[in-house]
C-alpha positions as CSV (number, residue, x, y, z in Angstrom):
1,X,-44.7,-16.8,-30.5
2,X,-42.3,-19.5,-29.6
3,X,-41.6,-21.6,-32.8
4,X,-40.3,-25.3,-31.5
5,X,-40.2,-26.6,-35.4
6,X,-37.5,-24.2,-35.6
7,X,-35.6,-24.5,-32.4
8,X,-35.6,-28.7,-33.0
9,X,-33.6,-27.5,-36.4
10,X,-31.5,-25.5,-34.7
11,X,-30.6,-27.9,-31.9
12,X,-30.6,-30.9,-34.4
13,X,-27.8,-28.9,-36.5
14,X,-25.6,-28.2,-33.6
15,X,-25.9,-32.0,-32.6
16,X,-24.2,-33.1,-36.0
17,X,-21.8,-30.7,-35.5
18,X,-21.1,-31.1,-31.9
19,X,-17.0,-30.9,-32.3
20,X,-17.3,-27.8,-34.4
21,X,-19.9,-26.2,-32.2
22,X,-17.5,-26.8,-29.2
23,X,-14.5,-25.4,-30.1
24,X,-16.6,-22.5,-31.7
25,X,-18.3,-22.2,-28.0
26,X,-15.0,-23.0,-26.1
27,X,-13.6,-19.7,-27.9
28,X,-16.2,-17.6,-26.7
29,X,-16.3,-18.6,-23.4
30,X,-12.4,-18.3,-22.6
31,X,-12.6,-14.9,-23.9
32,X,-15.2,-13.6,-21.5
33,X,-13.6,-16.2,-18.8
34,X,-10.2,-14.4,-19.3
35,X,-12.0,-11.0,-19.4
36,X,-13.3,-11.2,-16.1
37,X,-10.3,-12.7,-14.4
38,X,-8.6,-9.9,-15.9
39,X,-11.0,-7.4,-14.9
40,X,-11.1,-9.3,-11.3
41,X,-7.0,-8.8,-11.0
42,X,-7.5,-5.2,-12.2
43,X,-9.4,-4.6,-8.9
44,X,-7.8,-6.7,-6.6
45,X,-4.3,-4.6,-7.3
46,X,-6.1,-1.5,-7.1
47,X,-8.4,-2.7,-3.9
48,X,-4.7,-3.5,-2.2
49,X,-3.2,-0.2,-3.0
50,X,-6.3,1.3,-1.9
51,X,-5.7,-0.6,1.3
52,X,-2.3,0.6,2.2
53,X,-3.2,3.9,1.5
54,X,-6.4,3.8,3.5
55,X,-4.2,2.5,6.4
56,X,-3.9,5.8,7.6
57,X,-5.7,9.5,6.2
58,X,-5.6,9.7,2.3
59,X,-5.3,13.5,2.4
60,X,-2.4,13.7,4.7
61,X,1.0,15.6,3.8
62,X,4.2,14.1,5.6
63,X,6.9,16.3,6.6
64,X,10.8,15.7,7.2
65,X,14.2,17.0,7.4
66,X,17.3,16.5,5.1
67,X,20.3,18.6,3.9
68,X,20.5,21.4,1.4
69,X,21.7,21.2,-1.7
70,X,21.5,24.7,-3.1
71,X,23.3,27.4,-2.0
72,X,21.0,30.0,-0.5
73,X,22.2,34.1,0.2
74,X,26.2,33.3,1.1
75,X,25.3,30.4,2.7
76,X,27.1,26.8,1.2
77,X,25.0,23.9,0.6
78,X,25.5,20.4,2.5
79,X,23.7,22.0,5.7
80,X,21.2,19.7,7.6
81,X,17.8,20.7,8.2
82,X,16.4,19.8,12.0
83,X,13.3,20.0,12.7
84,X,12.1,21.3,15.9
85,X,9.0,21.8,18.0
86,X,9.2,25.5,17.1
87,X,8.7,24.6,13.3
88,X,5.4,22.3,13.7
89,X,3.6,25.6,15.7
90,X,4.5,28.0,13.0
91,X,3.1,25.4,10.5
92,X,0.1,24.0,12.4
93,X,-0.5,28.1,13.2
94,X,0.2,29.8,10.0
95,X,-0.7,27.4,7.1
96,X,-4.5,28.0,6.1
97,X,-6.2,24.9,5.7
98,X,-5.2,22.1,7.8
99,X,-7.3,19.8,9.9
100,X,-5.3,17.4,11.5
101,X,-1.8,17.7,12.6
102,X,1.0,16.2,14.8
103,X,4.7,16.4,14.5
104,X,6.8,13.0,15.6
105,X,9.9,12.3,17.4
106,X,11.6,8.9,17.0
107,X,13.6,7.5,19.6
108,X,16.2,5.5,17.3
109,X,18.2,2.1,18.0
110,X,16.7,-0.5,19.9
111,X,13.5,0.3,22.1
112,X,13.2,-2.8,24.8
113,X,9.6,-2.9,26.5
114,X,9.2,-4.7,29.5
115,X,6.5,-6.0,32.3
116,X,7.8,-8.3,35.2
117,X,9.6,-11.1,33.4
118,X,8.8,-10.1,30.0
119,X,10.3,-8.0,27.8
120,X,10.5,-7.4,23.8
121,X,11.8,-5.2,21.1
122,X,9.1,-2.7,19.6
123,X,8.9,0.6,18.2
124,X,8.3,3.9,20.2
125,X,6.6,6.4,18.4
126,X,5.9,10.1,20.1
127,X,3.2,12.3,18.9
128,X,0.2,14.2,19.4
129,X,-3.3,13.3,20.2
130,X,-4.1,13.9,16.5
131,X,-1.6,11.4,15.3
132,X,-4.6,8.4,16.2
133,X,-7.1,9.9,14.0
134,X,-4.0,10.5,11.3
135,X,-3.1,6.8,11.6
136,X,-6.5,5.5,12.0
137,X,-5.6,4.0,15.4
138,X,-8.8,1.9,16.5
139,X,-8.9,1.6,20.4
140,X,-10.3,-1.4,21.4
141,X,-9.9,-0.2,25.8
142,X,-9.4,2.9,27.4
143,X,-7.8,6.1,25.1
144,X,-5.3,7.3,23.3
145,X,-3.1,10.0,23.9
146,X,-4.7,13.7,24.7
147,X,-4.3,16.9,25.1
148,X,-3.6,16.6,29.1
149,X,-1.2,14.2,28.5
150,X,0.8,16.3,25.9
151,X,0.7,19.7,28.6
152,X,1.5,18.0,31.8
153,X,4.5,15.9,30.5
154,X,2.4,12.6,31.9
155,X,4.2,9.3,31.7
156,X,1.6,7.3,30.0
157,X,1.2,5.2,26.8
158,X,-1.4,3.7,24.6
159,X,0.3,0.0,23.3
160,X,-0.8,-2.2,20.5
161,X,-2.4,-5.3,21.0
162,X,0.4,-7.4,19.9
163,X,2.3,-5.6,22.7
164,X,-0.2,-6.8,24.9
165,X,-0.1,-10.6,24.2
166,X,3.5,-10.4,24.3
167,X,4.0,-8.7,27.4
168,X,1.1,-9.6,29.5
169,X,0.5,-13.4,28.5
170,X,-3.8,-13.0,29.2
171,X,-2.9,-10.2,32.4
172,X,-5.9,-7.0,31.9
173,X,-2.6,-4.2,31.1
174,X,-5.2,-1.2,31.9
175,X,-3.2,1.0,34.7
176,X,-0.2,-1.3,34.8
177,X,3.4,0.0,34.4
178,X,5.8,-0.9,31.4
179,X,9.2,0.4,31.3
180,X,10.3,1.8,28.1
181,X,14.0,1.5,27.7
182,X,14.1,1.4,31.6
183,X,11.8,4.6,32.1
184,X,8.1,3.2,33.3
185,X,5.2,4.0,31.6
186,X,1.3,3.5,32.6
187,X,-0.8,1.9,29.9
188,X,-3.9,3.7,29.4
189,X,-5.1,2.3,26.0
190,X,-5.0,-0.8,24.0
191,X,-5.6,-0.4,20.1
192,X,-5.6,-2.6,16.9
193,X,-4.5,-1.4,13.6
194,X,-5.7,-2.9,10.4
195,X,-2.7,-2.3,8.2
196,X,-0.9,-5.1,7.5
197,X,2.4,-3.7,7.9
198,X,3.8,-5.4,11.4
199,X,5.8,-2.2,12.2
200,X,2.3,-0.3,12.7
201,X,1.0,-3.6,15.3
202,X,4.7,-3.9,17.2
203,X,4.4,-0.5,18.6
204,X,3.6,1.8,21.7
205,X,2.5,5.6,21.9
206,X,4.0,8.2,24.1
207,X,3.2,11.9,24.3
208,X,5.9,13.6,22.4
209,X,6.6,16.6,25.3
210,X,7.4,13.5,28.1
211,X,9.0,11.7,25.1
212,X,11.2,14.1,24.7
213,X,12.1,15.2,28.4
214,X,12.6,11.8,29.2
215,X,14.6,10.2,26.3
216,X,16.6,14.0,25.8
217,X,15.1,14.6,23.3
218,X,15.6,18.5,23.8
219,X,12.8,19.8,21.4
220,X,13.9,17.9,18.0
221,X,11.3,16.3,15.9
222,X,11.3,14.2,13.1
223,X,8.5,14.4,10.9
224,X,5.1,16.5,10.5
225,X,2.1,15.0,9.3
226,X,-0.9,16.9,8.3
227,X,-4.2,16.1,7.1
228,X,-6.1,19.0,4.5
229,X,-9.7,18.0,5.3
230,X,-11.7,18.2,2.2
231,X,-9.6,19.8,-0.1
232,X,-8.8,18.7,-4.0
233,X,-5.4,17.3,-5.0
234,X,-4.6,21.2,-6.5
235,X,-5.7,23.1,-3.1
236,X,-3.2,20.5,-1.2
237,X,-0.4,21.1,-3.7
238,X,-0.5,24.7,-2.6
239,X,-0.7,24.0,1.0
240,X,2.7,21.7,0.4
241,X,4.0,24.5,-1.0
242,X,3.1,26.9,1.8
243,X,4.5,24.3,4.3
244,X,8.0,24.5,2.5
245,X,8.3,28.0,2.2
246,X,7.3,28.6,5.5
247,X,10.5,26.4,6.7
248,X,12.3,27.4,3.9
249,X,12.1,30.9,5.7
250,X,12.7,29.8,9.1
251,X,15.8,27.3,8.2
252,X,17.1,29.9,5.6
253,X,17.1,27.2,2.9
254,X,15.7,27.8,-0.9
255,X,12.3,27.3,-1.2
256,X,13.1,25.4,-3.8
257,X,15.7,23.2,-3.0
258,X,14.3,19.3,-3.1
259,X,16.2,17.8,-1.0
260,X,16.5,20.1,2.1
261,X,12.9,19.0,3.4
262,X,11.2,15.9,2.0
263,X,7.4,15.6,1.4
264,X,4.5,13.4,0.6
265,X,1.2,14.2,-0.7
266,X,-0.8,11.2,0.3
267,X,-3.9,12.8,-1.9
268,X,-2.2,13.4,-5.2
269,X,0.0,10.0,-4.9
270,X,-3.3,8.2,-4.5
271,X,-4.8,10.1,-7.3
272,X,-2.0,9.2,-9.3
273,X,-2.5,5.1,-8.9
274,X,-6.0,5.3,-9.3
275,X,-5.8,7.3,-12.7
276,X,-2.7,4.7,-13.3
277,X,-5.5,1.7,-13.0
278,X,-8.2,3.4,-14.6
279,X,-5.7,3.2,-17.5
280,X,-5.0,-0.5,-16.4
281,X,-8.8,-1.1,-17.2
282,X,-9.2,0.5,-20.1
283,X,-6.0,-1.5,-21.4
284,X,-7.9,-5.1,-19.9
285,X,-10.6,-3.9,-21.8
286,X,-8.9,-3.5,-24.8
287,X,-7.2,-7.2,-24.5
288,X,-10.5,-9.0,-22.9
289,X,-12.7,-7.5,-25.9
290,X,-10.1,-8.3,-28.2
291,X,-9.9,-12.6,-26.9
292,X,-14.1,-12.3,-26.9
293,X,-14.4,-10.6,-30.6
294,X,-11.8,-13.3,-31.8
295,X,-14.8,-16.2,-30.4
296,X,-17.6,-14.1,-31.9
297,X,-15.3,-14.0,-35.3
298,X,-14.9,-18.1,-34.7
299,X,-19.3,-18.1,-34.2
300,X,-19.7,-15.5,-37.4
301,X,-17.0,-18.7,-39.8
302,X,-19.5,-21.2,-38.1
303,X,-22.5,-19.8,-39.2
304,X,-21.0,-19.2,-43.1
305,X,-20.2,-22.7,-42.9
306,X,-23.7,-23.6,-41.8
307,X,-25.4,-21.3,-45.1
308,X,-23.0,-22.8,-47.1
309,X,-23.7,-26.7,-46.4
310,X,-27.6,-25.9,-46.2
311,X,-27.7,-23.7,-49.3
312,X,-30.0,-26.1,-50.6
313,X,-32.2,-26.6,-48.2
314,X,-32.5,-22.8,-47.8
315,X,-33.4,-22.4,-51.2
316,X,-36.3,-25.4,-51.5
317,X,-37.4,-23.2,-48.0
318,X,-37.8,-19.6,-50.3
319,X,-39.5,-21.7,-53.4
320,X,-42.2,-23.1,-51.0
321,X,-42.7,-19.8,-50.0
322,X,-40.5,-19.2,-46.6
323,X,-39.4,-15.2,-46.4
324,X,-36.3,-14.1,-45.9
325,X,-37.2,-12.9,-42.4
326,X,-37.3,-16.4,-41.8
327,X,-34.4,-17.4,-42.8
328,X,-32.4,-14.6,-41.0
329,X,-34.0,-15.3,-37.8
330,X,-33.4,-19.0,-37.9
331,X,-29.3,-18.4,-38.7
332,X,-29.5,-15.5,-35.6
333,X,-31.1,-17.6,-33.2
334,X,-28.4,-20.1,-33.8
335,X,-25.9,-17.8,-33.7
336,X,-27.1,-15.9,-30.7
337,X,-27.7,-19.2,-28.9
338,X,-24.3,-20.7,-29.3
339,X,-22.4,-17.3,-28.0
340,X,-25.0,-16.9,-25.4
341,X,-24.9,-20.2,-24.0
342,X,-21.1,-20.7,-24.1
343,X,-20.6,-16.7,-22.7
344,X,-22.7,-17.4,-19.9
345,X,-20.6,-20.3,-18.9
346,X,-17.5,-18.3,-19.3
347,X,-18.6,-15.9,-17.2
348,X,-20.3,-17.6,-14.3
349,X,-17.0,-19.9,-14.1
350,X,-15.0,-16.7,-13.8
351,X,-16.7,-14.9,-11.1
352,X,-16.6,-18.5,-9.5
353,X,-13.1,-18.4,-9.8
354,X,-12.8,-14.8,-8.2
355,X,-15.2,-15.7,-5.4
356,X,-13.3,-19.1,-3.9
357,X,-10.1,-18.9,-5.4
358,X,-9.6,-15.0,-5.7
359,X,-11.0,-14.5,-2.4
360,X,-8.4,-16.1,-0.5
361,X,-5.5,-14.1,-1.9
362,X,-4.7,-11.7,0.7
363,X,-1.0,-9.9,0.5
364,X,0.1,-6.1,0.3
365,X,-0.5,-4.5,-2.4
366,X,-3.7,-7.3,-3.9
367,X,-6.7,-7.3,-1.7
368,X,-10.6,-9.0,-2.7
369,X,-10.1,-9.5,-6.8
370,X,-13.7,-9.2,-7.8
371,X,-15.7,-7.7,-10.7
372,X,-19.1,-5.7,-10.2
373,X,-22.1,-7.5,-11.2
374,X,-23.4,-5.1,-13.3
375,X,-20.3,-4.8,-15.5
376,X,-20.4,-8.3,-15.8
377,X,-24.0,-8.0,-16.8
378,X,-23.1,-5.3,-19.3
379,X,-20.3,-7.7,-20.8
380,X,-22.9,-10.3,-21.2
381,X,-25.0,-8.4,-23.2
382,X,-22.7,-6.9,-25.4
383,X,-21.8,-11.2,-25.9
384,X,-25.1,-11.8,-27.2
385,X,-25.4,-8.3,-29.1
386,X,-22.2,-9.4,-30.7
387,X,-23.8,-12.9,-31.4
388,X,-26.2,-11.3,-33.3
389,X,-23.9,-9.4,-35.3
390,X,-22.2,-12.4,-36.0
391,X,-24.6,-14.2,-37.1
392,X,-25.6,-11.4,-39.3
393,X,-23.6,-11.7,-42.5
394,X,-24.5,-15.3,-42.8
395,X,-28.0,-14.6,-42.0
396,X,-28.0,-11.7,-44.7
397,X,-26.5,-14.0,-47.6
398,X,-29.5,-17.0,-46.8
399,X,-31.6,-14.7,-46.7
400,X,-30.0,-13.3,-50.5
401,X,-30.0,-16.8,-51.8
402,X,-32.0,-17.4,-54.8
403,X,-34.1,-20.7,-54.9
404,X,-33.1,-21.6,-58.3
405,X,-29.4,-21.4,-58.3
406,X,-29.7,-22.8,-54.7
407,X,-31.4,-26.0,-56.7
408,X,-28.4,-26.5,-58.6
409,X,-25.8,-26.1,-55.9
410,X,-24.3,-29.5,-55.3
């Protein structure tokens, strides 16, 4: 049953001590305030790495040329590495286990696009149809590039929606030319990508065969991206591996020479920076628990304080006949209420925080700082669980105090 005789003492004690009660309070609450603003920054870093990896395929392995650096059967080092279309068929043919592919050829130095009286610098990028799904191109009108395009050397291109409001000032592009570096082009696609980065918004698609008749290109490429489907960070590894010893053996370079063919392993670099930020949690953990049990250490002095000025009182309580259940559950209460009361504040002004302030920080690499309800449930509860400890040890000595020596306690 509710007692209101006791809660009126409890409340009446925390009035005449209302400074000591506050700063007690105050310490609790800016530890679970910094917690979840910790906890909050935690996840906005990782949501924004997240982010730029999620900008295009998280399983796919990149591909691209350098220079040896070992010397391989008679052969010096110091040789360069081209790749060529004849190397990204022998992959995408030979290598067990890949889903997506397309190889790329860059057009390099200044690409000018124009339409009528308009004109602008962007990037030209030449792939395969695959390449959109790779990218995570959305197309917002017509298509990207496909498999027709790519087999009958068509002069066509799929252009970015910034190119479009540069270029066509409000004009529907669909089936208009554009000349790319003075070679026209019909637009058959508009898309949007939602990476940040403005090098993947300032930029056109062209099939990589007409690319690379047009622009003599010959049959040079620059880089091969391929995506592994569903498989773990170990199985990927192994199809890396296969990739560079399958050019190892057509470029006659050591399969084991680092810097004559470059990779990236989008899977295990992601896999790396999320077990890198589950170690960042634990460590916020460590320091938020840390700032809360230094508050529930501040609410455990209180409440010795509070046995020690009342030791009296508790002990004309025990000689009319009070147990020392009683007197354990009154010290608790006050202790619970006090860290519950204050930790509740602390939190609910730190997801406030988060929610206006936190939400509005938007930049590369920290995206949406938030923290999960129910972990900011959980750290609630272990508040008022800690409260209870807390006010434990005092509790336990009331509750130990005899009335007689109590009577003669000035």
């Amino acid at each position: 049953m509710f007692d209101t005789d006791k809660w009126q003492e409890i409340f009446s004690t925390i009035k005449k001590n209302k400074l000591r009660t506050f700063l007690t309070g105050f310490s609790v609450a800016w530890g679970i305030f910094m917690l979840m603003i910790l906890l909050g920054s935690g996840n906005g870093l990782q949501n924004g790495v997240k982010k730029e990896f999620e900008s295009s395929a998280t399983n796919t392995i990149w591909v691209w040329s350098g220079q040896t650096s070992l010397p391989y059967k008679g052969m010096k080092p110091g040789r360069n590495v081209q790749l060529v279309n004849e190397d990204y068929d022998a992959v995408k043919t030979r290598v067990k286990g890949i889903d997506l592919s397309s190889s790329r050829y860059n057009i390099w130095g200044t690409n000018t696009l124009s339409y009528k009286k308009e004109s602008g610098s962007f990037n030209v990028s030449n792939v395969y149809p695959d390449y959109g799904e790779i990218e995570k191109v959305k197309m917002i009108r017509g298509r990207y590039i496909n498999q027709p395009d790519i087999d009958q050397f068509r002069k066509v291109t799929a252009i970015s929606k910034l190119v479009e409001e540069a270029l066509f000032k409000g004009e529907d592009p669909m089936g208009k030319y554009i000349n790319v570096n003075g070679v026209p082009f019909k637009v058959v696609g508009v898309f949007t990508d939602d990476n940040n980065n403005d090098d993947n918004n300032r930029i056109i698609y062209l099939p990589i065969s007409t690319a690379q008749r047009v622009f003599s290109g010959d049959n040079r490429i620059n880089t091969i991206a391929l995506t592994v489907g569903k498989a773990s960070v170990e199985e990927s590894k192994q199809i890396e591996q296969e990739v560079r010893t399958k050019l190892a053996s057509l470029h006659k370079f050591d399969p084991n020479d680092p810097r004559a063919i470059f990779t990236w392993n989008s899977l295990e670099e992601l896999q790396k920076f999320l077990r890198l930020f589950a170690s960042i949690k634990l460590f916020i953990w460590i320091i938020g628990f840390g700032t809360i049990i230094a508050g529930i250490v501040g609410v455990s002095n209180i409440m010795m304080i509070v046995v020690k000025d009342r030791t009296k009182e508790i002990g004309i309580r025990k000689a009319m006949g009070a147990t020392p259940w009683s007197i354990v559950s009154l010290i608790l209460q006050e202790a619970v209420l006090i860290t519950s009361f204050a930790g509740y504040l602390g939190l609910v002004l730190g997801v406030v925080v988060l929610e206006t302030i936190g939400s509005k920080i938007e930049s590369q690499f920290f995206s949406q700082p938030s923290v999960d309800l129910n972990i900011a449930l959980y750290a609630l509860l272990l508040l008022v669980f800690s409260g209870a400890m807390a006010g434990f040890i005092p509790a336990r000595r009331a509750a130990a105090i005899k009335p007689i020596e109590a009577l003669r306690d000035e």
